[in-house]
N, C-alpha and C positions, 0 to 999 in steps of 0.2 A: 689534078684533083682540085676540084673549086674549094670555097670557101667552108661553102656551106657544107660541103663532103668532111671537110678535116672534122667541121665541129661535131658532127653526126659521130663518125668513126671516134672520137675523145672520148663522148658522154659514153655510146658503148664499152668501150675499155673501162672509164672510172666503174660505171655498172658492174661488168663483169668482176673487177679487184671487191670492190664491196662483197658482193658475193661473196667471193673468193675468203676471204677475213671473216663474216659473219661465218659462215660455214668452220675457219678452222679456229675460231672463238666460243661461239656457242654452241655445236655438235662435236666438233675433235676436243675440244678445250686444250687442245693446241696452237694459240698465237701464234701468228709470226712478225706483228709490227706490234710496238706500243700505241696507245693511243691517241698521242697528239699526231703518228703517224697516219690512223685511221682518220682522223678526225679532220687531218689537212687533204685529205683524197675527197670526203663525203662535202667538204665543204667546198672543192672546189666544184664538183658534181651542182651543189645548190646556185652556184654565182653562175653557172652556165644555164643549167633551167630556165634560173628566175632570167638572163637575159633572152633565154630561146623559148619558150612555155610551149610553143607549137611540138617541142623534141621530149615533153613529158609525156610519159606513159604510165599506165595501171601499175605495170610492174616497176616502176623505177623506185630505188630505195628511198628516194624521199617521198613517198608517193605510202610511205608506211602508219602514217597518222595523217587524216585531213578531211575538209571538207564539215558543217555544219552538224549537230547534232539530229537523228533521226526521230521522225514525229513517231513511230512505232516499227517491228517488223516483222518483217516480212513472213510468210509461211511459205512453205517446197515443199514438193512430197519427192521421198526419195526413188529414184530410179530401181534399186534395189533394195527393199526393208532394209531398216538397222535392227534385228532381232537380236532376241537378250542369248545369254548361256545360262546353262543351267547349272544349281552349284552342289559343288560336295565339300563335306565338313570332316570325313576321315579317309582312312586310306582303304578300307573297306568298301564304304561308297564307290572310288574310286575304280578301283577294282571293279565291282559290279556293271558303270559305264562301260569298262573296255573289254569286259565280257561279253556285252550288250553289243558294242560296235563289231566283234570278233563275230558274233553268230549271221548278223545283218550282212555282212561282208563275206561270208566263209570261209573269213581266211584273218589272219592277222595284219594289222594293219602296216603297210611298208616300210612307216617311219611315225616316229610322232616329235612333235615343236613343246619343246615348254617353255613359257616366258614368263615375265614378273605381270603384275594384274596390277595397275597403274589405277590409284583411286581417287579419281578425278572425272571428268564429263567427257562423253564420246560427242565424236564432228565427223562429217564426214567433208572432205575438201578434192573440190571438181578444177581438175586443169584442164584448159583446150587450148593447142595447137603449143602446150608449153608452159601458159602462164595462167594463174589462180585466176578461176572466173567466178567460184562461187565458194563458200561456206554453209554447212547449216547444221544445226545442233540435234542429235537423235530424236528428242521431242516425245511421240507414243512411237517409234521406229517407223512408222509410214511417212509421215509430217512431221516435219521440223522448224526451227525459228531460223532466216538465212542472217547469217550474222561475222559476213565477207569484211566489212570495214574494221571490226573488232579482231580478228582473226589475223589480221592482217600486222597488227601491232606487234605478234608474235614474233622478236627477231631468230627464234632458231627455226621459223617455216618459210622457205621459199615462194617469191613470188613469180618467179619464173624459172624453170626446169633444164638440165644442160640436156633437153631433147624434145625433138618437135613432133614427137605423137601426140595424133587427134585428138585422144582421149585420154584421160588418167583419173581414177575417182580413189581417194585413198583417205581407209579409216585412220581415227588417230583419236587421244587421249588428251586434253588439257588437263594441266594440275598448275598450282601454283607451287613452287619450292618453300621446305619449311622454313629455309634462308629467309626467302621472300617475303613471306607468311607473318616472320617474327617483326623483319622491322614495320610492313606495312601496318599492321597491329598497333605498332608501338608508336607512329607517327598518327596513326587515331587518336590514342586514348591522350596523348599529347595536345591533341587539337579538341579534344570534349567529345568526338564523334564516338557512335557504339563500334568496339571492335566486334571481331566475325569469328565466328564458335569455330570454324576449324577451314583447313586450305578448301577442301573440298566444295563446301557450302561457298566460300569464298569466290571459287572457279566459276561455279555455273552460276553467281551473279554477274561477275564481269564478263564472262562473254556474253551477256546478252545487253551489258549495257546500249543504252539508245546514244549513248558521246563514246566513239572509237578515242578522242584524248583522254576522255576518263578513263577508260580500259586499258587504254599505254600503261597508267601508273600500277595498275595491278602486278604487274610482271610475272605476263601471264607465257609458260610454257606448254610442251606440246611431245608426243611420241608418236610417232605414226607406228600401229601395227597391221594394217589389213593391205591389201593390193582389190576394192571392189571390184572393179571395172577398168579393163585395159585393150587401145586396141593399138593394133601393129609391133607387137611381141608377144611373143610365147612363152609362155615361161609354168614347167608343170606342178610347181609343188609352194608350198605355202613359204619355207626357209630359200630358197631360192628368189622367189618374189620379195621378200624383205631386202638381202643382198641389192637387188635392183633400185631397192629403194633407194638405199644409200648412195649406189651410184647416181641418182636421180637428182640430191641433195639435201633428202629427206630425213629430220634426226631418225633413227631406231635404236630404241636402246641396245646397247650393248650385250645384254645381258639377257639371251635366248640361248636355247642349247636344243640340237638336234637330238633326236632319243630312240634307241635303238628298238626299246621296249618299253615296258610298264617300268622295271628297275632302274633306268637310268632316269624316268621321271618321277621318281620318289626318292630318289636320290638328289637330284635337285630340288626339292620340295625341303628336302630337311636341309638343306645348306643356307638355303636362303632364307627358313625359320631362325635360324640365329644369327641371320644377318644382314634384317632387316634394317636396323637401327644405322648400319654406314650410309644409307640412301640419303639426300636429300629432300625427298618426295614419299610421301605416303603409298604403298601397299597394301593390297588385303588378302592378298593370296600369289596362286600360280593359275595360268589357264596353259592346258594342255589339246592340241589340236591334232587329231589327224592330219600327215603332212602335205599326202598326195592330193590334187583338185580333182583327180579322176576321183579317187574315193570317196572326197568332199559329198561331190555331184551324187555318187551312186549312197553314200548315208542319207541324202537331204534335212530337211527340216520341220517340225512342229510347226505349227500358225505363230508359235510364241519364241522357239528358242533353235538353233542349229543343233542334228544330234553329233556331227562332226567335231565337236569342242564341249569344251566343258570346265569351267573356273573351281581348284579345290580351293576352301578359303580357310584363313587360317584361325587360330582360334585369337578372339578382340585382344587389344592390347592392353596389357594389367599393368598398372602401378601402384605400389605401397603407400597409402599414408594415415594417418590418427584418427578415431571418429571423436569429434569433440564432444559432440551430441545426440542426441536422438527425439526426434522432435515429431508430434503430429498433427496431418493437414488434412481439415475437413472439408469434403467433395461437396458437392452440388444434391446429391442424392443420399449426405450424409454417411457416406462412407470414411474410415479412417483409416489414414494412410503413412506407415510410419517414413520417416526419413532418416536418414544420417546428415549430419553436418560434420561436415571435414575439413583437416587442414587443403586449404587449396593445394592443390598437383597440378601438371600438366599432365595433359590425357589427350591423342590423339587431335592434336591442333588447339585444344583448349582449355582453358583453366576452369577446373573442376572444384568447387566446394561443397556441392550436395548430391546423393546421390539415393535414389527412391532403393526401401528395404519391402514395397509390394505391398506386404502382410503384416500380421502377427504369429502367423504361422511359419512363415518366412524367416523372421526373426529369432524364433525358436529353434529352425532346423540349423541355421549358421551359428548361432547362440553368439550375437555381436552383442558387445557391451561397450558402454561410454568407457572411452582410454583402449579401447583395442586397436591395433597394426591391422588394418586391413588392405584386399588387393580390391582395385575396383576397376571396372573396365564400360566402357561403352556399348550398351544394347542394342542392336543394327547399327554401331558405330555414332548413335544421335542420342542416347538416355544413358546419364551414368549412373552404376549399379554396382553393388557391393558382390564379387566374388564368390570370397570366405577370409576366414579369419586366420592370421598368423600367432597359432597357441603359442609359442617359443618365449612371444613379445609378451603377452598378457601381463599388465600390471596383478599383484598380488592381490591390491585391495577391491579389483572390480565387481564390482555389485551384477546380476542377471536379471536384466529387465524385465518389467513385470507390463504383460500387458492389461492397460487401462479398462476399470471398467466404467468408469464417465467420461464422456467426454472432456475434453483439454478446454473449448469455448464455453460451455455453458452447464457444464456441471452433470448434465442428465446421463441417465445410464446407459451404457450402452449395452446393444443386442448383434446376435446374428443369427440368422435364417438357418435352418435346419441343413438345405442344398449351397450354402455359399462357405466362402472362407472372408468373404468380409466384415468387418465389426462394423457395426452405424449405432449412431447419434439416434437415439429412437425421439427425440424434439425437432419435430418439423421446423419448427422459429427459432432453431438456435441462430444466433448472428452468424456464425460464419458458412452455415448452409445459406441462409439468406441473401448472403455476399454473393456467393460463388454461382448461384442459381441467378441473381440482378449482370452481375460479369456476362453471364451466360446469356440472358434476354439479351443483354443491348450490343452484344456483338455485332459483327460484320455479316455474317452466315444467318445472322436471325432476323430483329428488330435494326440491325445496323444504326445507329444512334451513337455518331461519332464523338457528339458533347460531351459524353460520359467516358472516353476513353482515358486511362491513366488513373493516375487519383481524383479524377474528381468526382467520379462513383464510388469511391472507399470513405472522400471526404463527406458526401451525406449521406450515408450509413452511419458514420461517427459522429455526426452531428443530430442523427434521428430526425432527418427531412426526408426517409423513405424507406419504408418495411418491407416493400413486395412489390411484382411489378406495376399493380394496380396506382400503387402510392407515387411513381414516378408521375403520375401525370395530375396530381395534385399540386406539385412545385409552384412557386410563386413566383412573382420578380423581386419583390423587395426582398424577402429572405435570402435568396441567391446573392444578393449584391451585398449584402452585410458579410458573408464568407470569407475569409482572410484566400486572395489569387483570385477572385471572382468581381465581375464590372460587369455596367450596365451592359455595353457591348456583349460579352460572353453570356449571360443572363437571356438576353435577347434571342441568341442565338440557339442556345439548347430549347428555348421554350419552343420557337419555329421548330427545329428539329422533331420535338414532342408532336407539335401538330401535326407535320408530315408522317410519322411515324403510325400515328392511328389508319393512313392509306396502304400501310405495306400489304404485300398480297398473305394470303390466309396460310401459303404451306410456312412463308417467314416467321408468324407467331406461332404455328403447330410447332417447329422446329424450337424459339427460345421456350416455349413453356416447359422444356424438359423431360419430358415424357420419359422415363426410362424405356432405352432400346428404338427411341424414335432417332434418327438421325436425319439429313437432308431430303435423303431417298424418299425414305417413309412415309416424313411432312408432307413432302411433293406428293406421294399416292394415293397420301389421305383429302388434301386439299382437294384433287379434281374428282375424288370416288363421290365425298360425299357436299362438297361445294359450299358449305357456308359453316360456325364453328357450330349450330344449334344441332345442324345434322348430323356433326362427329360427334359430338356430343352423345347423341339418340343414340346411335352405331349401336349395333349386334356384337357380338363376340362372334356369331359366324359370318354377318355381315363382312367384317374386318380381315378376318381370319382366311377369304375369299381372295383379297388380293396378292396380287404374284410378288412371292419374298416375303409374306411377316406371315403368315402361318399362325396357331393357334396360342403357341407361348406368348410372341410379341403382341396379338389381339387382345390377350387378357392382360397382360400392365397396362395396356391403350383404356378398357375396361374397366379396369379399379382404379386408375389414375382420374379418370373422369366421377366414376363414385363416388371417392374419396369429398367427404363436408367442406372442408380447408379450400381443396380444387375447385369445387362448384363456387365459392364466393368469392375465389379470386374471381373466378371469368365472370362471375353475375358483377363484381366493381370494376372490372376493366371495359363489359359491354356500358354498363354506366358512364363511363366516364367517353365511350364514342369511339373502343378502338374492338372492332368484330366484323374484322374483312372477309372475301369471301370469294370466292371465285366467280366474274358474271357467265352467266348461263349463255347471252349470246355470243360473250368470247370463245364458249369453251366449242359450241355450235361450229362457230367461224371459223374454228381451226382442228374442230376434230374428227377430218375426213377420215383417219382410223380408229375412231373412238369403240371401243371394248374388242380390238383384235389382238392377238398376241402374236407378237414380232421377232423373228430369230437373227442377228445380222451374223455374215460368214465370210471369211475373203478380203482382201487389199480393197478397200474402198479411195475415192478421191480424198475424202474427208475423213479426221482424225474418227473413231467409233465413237467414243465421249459425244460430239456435236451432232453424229445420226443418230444415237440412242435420244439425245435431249429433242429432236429433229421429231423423232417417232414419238415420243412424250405428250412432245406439245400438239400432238394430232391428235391425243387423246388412246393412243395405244400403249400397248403394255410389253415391254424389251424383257425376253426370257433369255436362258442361256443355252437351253437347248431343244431339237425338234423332236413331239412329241405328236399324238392325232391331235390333241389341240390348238397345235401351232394353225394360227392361221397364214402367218405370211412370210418370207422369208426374205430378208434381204441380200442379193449376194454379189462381192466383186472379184476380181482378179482373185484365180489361186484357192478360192474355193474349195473346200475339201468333203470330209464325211457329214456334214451337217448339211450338205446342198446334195449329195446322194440321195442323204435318207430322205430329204423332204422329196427328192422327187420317188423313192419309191412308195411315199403314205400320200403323195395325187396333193403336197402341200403347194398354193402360190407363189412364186419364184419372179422375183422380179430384180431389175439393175436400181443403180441410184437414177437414172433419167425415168424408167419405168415409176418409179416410187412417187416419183413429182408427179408423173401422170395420172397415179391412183387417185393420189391424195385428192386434187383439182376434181377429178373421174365422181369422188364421193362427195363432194361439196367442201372440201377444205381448200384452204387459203396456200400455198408452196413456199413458205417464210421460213427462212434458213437464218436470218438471223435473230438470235437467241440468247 
């Protein structure tokens, strides 16, 4: 054996032990060396690399963080959709599922899988001929972000397999541990950085970080539960495929149970409701799978979701504690909104001191009062919300809150509409609508006028250097500089900002002017229907009412918003002042070789839907959601279903995404895809 053979056959072995120890560390959590024993293996591994580098490979454990920070990345579209599940909230629902799948089938289903619902971000990760060749994140489940270097940092994921099939694509779950969660939090707010509202939000920013070293520090984990894509074994059933895994080297939680019927998965359903809390990882339920891949295959799937599985989810997680207060916060459109302020809790990855009470009718049916035990729980797991109240606690002397009939800012009275449950601020110019409507202009989504971000749009409000958005572009320089945090430099810089900001395109100002019921969408529909603000302005109520999605309710706020004296003089001081953009006519010419067709898209596209709707948009067509005789055109790709039938039996145009570039071109449009 020559020299260079020993050295070869060494790094092997060290490789394989690392292995060998990651694996019975971080998946068995059964050690078998301490770690200065690990640590003199892996280091010797490194002094051989660094003198051999030609003997480093992908998959070598030192090969686990490295290499420069990435300028952006990358996008994959998946081999096989990442589709969602569909959820149930009781055991009723449930039931009805596997009723559903019972009649589909004609028979009972073999076996069924239940396992814990890991709440965290799905991956999908591709091995070939053994060793991880790629990474990518669910994304809209067609297209996803590849994000192999970060992924890679994960010490319980293997970077090479103890088997050399061609292929292996296996789904899996990152979460961070609420272990992990706490101290990394804790070495934040220690360093002045903002800490992260909860593990989960926490996850799907680090794996998509652009520094795979910045992601090492996250201490980011991993559960693989799917087997997508395998070839050169067999294997028929979904609990069988898992087993594989493990032998593969692949964490799977532990914690799955084969199930004979519906009873033994409701059976586990309640076990694991009360015993949630021993995990070190976040949960939101159970997902239950038919086991067999023959039955898989013969249930199939929605466009959106597998009917073979299905997530029950549990009810949010509650905890107790004091409402100090009850406070109200007035909206943009003058709504009043009450809140609780609360002893801080911990809730669900994060610390909780306020939590929205909706209404005043709200308020009434829970009947919360200052000094009440309440339970409060997270709203889609992201808005904290009060429960109900725990009578037992109630202090003796607690007063029943009254709700307000002036408002809290400015005294005036307030009203509510006949069809609503919300109170409003009936003073257009009370300061804090005023606030929140200027927040609103110079956002990102609107007017984007980054100068103004944080307090220094609250600070000239407070100083009465600006009423409306008209008054922003009154600003001086000298007044700005006298500002206590304010210099010539930063002065300088909003004022340019201001100037650029009169050029934003026409739907950016439809959108911050607030319109009630206008959102992005809208802006955008309104800007290219009627192209400059004088003609939205003019607009019809059935003018408006015409276009696809806002119908006759949203045309008439569009209507009276514009009516409205207040409205008219802001935009008569804003065109004053040189900001009434507009859409140009030969832009809209130059790219609207679908200009007034209405568009159905159907089917696995190249590209995510989001970038072909905006695609069809900017051609001047109109994205409906489903085929009607009006449809004029239909987009359709892979997998295609009843929406590309009907259109071909109503004689609708059908065309691929290569077709679609050729139309566009066909009709005098420009084929510009980026957007």
């Amino acid at each position: 054996m020559t020299g260079s053979d020993a050295v070869r056959r060494r790094v092997e072995e060290l490789r394989r032990l690392i292995r060998h120890h990651d694996r019975r560390y971080y998946i068995d959590a059964a050690p078998e060396i301490d770690d200065a024993g690990y640590d003199r293996i892996f280091a010797e591994l490194v002094a051989i690399e660094t003198k051999h580098p030609e003997l480093i490979g992908d998959d070598s454990p030192t090969q686990r963080v490295g290499g420069e920070p990435l300028a952006g990345l990358e996008s994959a579209e998946h081999a096989r959709a990442m589709l969602s599940l569909d959820n149930t909230y009781s055991l009723d629902e449930l039931k009805a599922w596997y009723f559903k799948i019972e009649r589909q089938l004609g028979a009972s289903p073999e076996s069924l899988t239940a396992e814990l619902k890991i709440d965290g971000v799905s991956i999908s990760l591709i091995y070939e001929n053994g060793r991880l060749s790629r990474a990518v994140t669910r994304g809209d489940g067609v297209v996803g972000d590849v994000v192999t270097a970060n992924a890679k940092t994960i010490r319980q994921l293997p970077l090479s397999l103890d088997t050399n099939l061609p292929l292996v694509e296996v789904r899996g779950e990152v979460y961070i541990s609420l272990s992990s969660f706490g101290k990394m939090n804790k070495l934040r707010d220690e360093a002045g950085e903002n800490t992260f509202a909860n593990p989960r939000n926490a996850s799907a920013g680090s794996i998509r970080l652009l520094d795979p070293r910045q992601a090492q520090t996250r201490g980011l984990s991993v559960w693989c539960y799917q087997v997508a894509r395998v070839e050169g074994v067999d294997v028929s059933g979904h609990f069988e495929s898992l087993d594989m895994l493990r032998e593969f080297g692949f964490p799977v939680t532990p914690w799955i149970k084969k199930c004979r019927d519906l009873s033994d998965v409701e059976a586990f359903i309640a076990e694991w409701e009360g015993r949630r809390t021993e995990l070190d990882f976040e949960i939101d339920g159970v997902v239950i799978k038919v086991d067999s891949f023959e039955q898989q295959e013969q249930l199939g799937a929605t466009g959106r979701a597998v009917r073979w599985a299905v997530a029950f989810k549990y009810p949010p997680e509650g905890r107790q504690t004091t409402v100090i207060d009850i406070v109200t916060q007035v909206g943009r459109t003058g709504v009043l909104t009450p809140v609780a302020i609360l002893e801080p809790v911990q809730l669900a990855g994060s610390v909780v001191s306020r939590a929205t009470l909706h209404n005043y009718d709200e308020i009434s049916r829970l009947d919360v009062r200052v000094g009440d035990t309440v339970t409060v729980t997270k709203g889609g797991e992201v808005i904290p919300k009060v429960l109900g109240v725990v009578r037992s606690a109630r202090p003796r002397d607690s007063v029943v809150f009254s709700t307000p009939t002036v408002c809290p800012e400015c005294n005036s009275p307030t009203a509510r509409d006949a069809d609503e449950v919300a109170l409003r601020c009936t003073n257009s110019q009370c300061s804090a609508i005023v606030a929140a409507q200027l927040r609103h202009f110079v956002s990102r989504k609107a007017m984007d006028i980054d100068g103004l971000g944080g307090r220094m749009l609250d600070q000239l409000i407070e100083e009465k250097l600006v009423s409306d958005a008209a008054s922003l572009w009154d600003l001086r320089q000298e007044d700005l500089v006298e500002l206590p945090g304010w210099g010539e430099v930063s002065a300088k810089r909003l004022l340019h900002e201001m100037a650029e900001a009169k050029k934003q395109d026409l739907e950016r100002l439809v959108f911050g002017l607030g319109i009630p019921h206008v959102g992005e969408r809208a802006a955008r529909l309104l800007a290219r229907r009627f192209l400059t603000l004088d003609g939205l302005m003019q607009a019809t109520l059935e003018e408006i009412s015409a276009l696809e999605g806002l119908g006759p309710v949203v045309a008439g706020h569009i209507v009276d918003w514009f009516a409205d004296d207040g409205n008219q003089q802001l935009i008569e001081r804003l065109v004053q002042r040189g900001v009434s953009p507009h859409v140009q006519p030969e832009a809209t010419l130059s790219k609207g070789g679908l200009a007034g067709m209405r568009v159905v898209i159907t089917g696995t596209l190249s590209r995510p839907r989001a970038v072909v709707a905006r695609y069809l948009e900017s051609q001047g067509a109109t994205v409906v959601g489903s085929v009607s005789r009006k449809t004029d055109l239909v987009v359709a790709g892979e997998s295609a279903g009843s929406k590309l039938n009907k259109a071909r039996e109503l004689g609708v145009q059908i065309v691929d995404e290569s077709g679609l570039e050729d139309l566009v071109v066909e009709r005098g449009g420009r084929n510009e895809w980026e957007l």
